[in-house]
GUFIVEX-453712 format. One record per residue (C-alpha): residue number from 0; residue in one letter; x, y, z. Coordinates in nm, 2 decimals. Layout:
<nodes>
NODE     k   r       xx       yy       zz
NODE   NUM   A        X        Y        Z
...
</nodes>
This chain:
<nodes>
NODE     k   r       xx       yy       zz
NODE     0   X     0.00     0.00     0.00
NODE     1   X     0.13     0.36    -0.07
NODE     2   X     0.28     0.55     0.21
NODE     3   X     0.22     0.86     0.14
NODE     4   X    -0.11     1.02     0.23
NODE     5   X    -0.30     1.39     0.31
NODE     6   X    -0.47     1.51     0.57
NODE     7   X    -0.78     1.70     0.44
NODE     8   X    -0.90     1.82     0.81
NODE     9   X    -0.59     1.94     1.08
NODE    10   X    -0.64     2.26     1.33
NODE    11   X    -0.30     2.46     1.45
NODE    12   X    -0.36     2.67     1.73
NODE    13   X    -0.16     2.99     1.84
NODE    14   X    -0.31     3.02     2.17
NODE    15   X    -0.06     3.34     2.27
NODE    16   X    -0.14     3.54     1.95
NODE    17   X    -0.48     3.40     1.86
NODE    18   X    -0.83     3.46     2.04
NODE    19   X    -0.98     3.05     2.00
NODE    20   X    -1.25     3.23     2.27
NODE    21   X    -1.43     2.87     2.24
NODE    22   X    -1.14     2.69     2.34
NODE    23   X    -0.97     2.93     2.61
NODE    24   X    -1.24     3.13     2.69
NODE    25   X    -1.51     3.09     3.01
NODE    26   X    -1.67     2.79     2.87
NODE    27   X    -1.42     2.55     2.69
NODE    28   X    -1.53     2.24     2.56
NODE    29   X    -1.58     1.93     2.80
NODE    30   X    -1.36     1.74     2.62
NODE    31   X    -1.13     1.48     2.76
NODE    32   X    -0.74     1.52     2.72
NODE    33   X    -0.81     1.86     2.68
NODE    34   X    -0.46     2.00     2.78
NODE    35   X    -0.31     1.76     2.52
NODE    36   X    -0.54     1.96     2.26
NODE    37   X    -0.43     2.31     2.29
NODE    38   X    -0.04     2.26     2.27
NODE    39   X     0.09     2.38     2.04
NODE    40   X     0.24     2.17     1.77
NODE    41   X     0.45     2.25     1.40
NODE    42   X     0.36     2.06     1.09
NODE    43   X     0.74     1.91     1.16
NODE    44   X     0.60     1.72     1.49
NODE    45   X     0.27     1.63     1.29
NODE    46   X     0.49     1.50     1.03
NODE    47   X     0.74     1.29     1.25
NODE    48   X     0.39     1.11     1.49
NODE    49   X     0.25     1.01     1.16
NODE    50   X     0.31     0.67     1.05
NODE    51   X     0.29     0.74     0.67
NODE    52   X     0.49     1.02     0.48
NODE    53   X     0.24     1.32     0.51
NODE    54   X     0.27     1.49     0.18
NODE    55   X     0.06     1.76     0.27
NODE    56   X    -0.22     1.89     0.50
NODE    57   X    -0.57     2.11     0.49
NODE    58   X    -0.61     2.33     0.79
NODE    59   X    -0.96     2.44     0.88
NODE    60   X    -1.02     2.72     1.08
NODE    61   X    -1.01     2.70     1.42
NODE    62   X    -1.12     3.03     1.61
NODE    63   X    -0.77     3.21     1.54
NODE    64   X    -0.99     3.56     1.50
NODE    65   X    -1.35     3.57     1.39
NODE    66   X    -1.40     3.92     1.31
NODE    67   X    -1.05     3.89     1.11
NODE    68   X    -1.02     3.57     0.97
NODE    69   X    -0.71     3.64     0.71
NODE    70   X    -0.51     3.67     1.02
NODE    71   X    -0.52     3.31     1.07
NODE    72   X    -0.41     3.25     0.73
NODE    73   X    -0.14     3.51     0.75
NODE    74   X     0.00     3.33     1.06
NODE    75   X    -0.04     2.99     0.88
NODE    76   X     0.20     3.08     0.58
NODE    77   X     0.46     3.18     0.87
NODE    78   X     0.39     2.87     1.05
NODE    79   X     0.32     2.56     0.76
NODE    80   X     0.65     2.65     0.56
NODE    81   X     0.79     2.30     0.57
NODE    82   X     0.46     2.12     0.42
NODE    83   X     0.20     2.23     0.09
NODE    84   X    -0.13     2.30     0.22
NODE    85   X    -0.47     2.48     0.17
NODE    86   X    -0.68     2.63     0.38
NODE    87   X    -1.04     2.67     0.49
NODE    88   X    -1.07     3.00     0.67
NODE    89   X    -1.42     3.11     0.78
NODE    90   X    -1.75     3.35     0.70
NODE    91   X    -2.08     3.34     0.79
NODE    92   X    -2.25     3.15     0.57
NODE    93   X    -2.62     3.36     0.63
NODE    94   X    -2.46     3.69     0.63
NODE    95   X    -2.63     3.97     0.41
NODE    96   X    -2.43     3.89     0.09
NODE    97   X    -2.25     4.25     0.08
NODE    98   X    -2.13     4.11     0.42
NODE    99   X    -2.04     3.79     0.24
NODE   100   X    -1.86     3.95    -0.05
NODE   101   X    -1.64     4.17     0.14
NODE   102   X    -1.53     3.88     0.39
NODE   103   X    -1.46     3.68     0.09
NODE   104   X    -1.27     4.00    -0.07
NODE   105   X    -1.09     4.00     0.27
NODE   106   X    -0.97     3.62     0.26
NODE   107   X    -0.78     3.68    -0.04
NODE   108   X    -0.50     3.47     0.05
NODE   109   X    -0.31     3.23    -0.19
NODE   110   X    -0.36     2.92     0.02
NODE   111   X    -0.75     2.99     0.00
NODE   112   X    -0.95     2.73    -0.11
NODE   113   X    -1.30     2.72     0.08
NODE   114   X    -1.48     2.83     0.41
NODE   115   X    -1.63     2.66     0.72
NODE   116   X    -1.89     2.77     0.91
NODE   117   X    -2.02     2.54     1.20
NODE   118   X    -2.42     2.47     1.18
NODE   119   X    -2.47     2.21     1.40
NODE   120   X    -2.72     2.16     1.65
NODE   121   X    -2.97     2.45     1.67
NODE   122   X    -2.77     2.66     1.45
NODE   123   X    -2.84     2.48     1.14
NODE   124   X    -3.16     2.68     1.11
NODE   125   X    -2.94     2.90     0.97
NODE   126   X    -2.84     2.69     0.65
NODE   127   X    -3.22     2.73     0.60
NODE   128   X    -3.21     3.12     0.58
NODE   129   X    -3.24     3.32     0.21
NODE   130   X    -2.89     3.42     0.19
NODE   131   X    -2.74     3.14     0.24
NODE   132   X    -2.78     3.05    -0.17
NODE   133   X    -2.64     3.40    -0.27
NODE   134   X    -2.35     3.33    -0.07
NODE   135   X    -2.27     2.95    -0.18
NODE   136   X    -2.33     3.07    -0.58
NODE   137   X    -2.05     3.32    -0.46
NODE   138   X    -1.81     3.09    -0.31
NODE   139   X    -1.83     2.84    -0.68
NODE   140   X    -1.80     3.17    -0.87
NODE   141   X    -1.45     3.22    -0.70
NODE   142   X    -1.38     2.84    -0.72
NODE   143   X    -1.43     2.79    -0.33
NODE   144   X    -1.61     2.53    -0.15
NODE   145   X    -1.81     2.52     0.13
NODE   146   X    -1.72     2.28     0.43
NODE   147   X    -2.03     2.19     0.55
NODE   148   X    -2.03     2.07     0.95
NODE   149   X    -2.33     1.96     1.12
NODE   150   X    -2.54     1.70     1.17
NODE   151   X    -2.74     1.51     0.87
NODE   152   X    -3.01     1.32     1.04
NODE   153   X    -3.12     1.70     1.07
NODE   154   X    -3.35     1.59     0.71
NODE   155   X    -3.43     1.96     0.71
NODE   156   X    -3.06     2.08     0.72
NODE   157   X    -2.98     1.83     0.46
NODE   158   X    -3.28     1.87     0.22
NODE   159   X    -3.20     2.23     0.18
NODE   160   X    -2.81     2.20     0.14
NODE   161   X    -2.93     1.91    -0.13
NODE   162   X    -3.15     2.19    -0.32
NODE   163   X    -2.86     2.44    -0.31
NODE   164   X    -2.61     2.16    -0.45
NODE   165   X    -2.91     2.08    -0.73
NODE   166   X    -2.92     2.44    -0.82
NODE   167   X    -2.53     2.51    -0.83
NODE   168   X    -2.38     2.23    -0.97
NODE   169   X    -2.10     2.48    -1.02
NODE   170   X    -2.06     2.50    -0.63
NODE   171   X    -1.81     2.20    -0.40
NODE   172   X    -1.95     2.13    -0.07
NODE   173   X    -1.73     1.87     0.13
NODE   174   X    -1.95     1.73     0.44
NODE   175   X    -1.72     1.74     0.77
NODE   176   X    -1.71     1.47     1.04
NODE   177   X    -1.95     1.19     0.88
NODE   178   X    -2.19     1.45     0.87
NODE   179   X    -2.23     1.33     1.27
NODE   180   X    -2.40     1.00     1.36
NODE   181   X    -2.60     0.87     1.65
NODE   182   X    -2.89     0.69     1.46
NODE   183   X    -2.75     0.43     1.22
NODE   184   X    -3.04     0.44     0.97
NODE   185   X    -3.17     0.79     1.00
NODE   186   X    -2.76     0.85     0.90
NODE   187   X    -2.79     0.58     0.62
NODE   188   X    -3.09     0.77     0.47
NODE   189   X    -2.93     1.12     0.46
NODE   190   X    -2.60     0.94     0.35
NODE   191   X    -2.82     0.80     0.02
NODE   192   X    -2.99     1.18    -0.05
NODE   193   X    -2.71     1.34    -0.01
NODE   194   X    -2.48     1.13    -0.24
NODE   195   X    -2.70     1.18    -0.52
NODE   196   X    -2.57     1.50    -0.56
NODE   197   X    -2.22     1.49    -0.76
NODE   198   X    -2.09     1.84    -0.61
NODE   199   X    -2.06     1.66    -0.27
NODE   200   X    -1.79     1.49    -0.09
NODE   201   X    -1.78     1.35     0.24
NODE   202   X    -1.47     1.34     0.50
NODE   203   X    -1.42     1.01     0.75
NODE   204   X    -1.33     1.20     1.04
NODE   205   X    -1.47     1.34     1.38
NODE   206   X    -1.50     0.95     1.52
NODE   207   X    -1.44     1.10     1.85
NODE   208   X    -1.78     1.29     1.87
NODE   209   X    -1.97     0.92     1.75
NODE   210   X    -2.06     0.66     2.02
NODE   211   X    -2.05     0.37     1.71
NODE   212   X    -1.87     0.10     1.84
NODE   213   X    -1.53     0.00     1.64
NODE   214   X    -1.62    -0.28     1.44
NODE   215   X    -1.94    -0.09     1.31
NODE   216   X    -1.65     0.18     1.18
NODE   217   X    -1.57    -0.08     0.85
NODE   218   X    -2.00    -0.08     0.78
NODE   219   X    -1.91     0.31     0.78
NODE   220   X    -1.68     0.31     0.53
NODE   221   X    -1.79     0.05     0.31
NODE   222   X    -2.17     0.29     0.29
NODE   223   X    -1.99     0.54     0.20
NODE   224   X    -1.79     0.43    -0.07
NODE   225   X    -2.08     0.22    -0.19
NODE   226   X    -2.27     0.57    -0.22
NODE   227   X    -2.09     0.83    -0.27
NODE   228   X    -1.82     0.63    -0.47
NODE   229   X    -1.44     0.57    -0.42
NODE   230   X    -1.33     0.92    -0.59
NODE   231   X    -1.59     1.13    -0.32
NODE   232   X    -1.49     1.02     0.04
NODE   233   X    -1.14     1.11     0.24
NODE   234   X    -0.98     1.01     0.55
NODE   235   X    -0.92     1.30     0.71
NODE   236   X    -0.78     1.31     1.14
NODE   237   X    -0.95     1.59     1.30
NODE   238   X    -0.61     1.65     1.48
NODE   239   X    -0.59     1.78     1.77
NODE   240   X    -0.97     1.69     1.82
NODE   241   X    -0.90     1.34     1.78
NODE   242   X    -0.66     1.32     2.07
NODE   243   X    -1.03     1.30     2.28
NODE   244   X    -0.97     0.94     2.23
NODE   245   X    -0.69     0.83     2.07
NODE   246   X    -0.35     0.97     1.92
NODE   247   X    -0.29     1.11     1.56
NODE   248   X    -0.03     0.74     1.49
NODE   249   X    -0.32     0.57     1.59
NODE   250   X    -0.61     0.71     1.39
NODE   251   X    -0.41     0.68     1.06
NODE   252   X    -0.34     0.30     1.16
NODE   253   X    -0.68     0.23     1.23
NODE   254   X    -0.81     0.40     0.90
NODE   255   X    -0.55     0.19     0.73
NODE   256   X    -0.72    -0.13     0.89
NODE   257   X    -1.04    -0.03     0.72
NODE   258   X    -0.90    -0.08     0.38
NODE   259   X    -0.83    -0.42     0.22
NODE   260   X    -0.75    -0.28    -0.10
NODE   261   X    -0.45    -0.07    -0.14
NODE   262   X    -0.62     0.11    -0.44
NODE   263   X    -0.87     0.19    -0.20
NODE   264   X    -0.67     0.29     0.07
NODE   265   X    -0.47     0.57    -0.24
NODE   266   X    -0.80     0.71    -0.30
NODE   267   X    -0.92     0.76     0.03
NODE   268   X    -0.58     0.86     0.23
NODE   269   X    -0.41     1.09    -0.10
NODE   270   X    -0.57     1.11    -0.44
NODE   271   X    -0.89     1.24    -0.32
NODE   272   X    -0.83     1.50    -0.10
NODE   273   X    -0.52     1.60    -0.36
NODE   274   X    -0.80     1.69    -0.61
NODE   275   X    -1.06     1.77    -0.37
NODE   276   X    -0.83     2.03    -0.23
NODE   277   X    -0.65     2.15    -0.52
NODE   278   X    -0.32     2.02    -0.39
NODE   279   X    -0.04     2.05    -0.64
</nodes>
C-alpha cells in the first residue's frame, strides 16, 4: 500500500497570539485530554507522529480571530512552511451577501481554497435562511467550496443543502465529520440523499464525537464508498480533536485497517483529498 497520504482536516492553534475564545475562553469544551489539545504543535511534529509520509495537509479554521479571519491565514503561511497545504478560513455563511462578498474579498489569501462555518445543532436553522444560496453561488463563482459541519439526520438541514447543490452544480460542498452519527439508519438515509448530488464529498473523520462501536466503523466506510463512490470520500484526522480518544499514529493506523484494497486505501488517504483540495 502507498505511504504517502493527506490530511484533508488538521487545526493549529496559536493560543498566545490567537483569540480561539471557544477553546480558552469561560466555557471551553468538556472534552477529555483537553490540555493535550491546545499545545501547540509545528507541521514538523505532525509529520514525525504520523506513520505514513504526510505529503501535505488542509487546515480548517479554528477560532484564530472571527471578526479577522485572514489573520489566521497570514500566521499559517509563517507557521506551515515546511509542508504544501490549503486552507479553509471562515465566513458566515447567512450573512447579508454584501457582508459575504467583502469577507470573501478580505480572505484573499493564496492558500485559499473554501470556508467553514459550524451549523450544528440549533444553528443549522441557519443553512435554511435566504442568503445562504447568494452566498454558496458566490463561493463556486471564485472556485471555493463550502465545508459543510453539522449534523445530517437534521433531514431539514440536509434537504436544503441538497436543493442548493441541485441548483449550483458549479458550487463544491465537502460534508465534515461523517456528517455526525448517533442513529444508524436515519444516518444511512441522509448518506443516500445526499450522495446523489455529484458536487458533494464527504470526510471520515470526527469518530471521537460518535458513540459507534469500532467494528461498526468498516460498515461506515464501506456505505460510503458504496454511495458516494471511491473518488468522493477522504480520511481525514481531526487533529488535535481526535486526541479526545486516541493519538494522531493511531487514527491513521486504524483508517488503514479499514481498507483491504491498497487502491482503495490511495484514493481515500491521497488522491482524493489532492483533487478535492486543489493540492499541487
Amino acid at each position: 500500500m502507498s505511504d504517502k497520504i493527506i490530511d484533508p482536516h488538521v487545526h493549529f492553534f496559536n493560543l498566545t497570539e490567537g483569540q480561539y475564545t471557544w477553546l480558552q475562553g469561560s466555557n471551553p469544551p468538556p472534552w477529555p485530554n483537553l490540555d493535550k489539545i491546545k499545545k501547540q504543535i509545528t507541521s514538523s511534529e505532525l509529520k514525525a507522529a504520523c506513520p505514513f509520509q504526510l505529503e501535505a495537509l488542509v487546515h480548517i479554521e479554528a477560532g484564530f480571530d472571527n471578526q479577522a479571519p485572514v489573520n489566521e491565514l497570514n500566521w499559517l503561511a509563517t507557521h506551515l512552511n515546511d509542508i504544501p497545504y490549503r486552507a479553509i478560513s471562515y465566513s458566515s455563511i447567512d450573512a447579508p451577501s454584501k457582508h459575504f462578498e467583502a469577507s470573501l474579498n478580505e480572505l484573499d489569501h493564496p492558500s485559499l481554497v473554501g470556508i467553514r462555518d459550524i451549523t450544528e445543532g440549533d444553528e443549522a436553522k441557519r443553512l435554511l435562511t435566504p442568503h445562504c444560496q447568494d452566498n454558496l453561488a458566490m463561493l463556486a463563482g471564485e472556485n471555493l467550496h463550502f465545508e459543510a459541519q453539522f449534523e445530517i439526520e437534521n433531514m431539514q438541514a440536509t434537504e436544503q443543502l441538497i436543493k442548493y447543490c441541485t441548483a449550483l452544480p458549479s458550487l463544491r460542498v465537502v460534508i465534515n465529520h461523517l456528517g455526525f452519527i448517533s442513529d444508524e439508519q436515519r444516518w444511512l438515509e441522509a448518506i443516500i440523499k445526499l450522495s446523489r448530488c455529484d458536487n458533494i464529498a464527504i470526510k471520515f473523520s470526527g469518530l471521537e464525537f460518535t458513540q459507534i462501536a469500532v467494528n461498526k466503523h468498516l460498515w461506515l466506510v464501506n456505505n460510503l464508498v458504496k454511495y458516494f463512490g471511491e473518488h468522493r470520500v477522504m480520511f481525514a484526522s481531526n487533529f488535535p480533536v481526535c486526541q479526545m480518544n486516541t493519538s494522531y499514529t493511531n487514527c491513521w493506523k486504524h483508517y488503514h485497517s479499514l481498507c483491504s484494497q491498497s487502491s482503495l486505501w490511495h484514493k481515500l488517504s491521497y488522491k482524493n483529498a489532492r483533487e478535492i483540495y486543489l493540492i499541487a
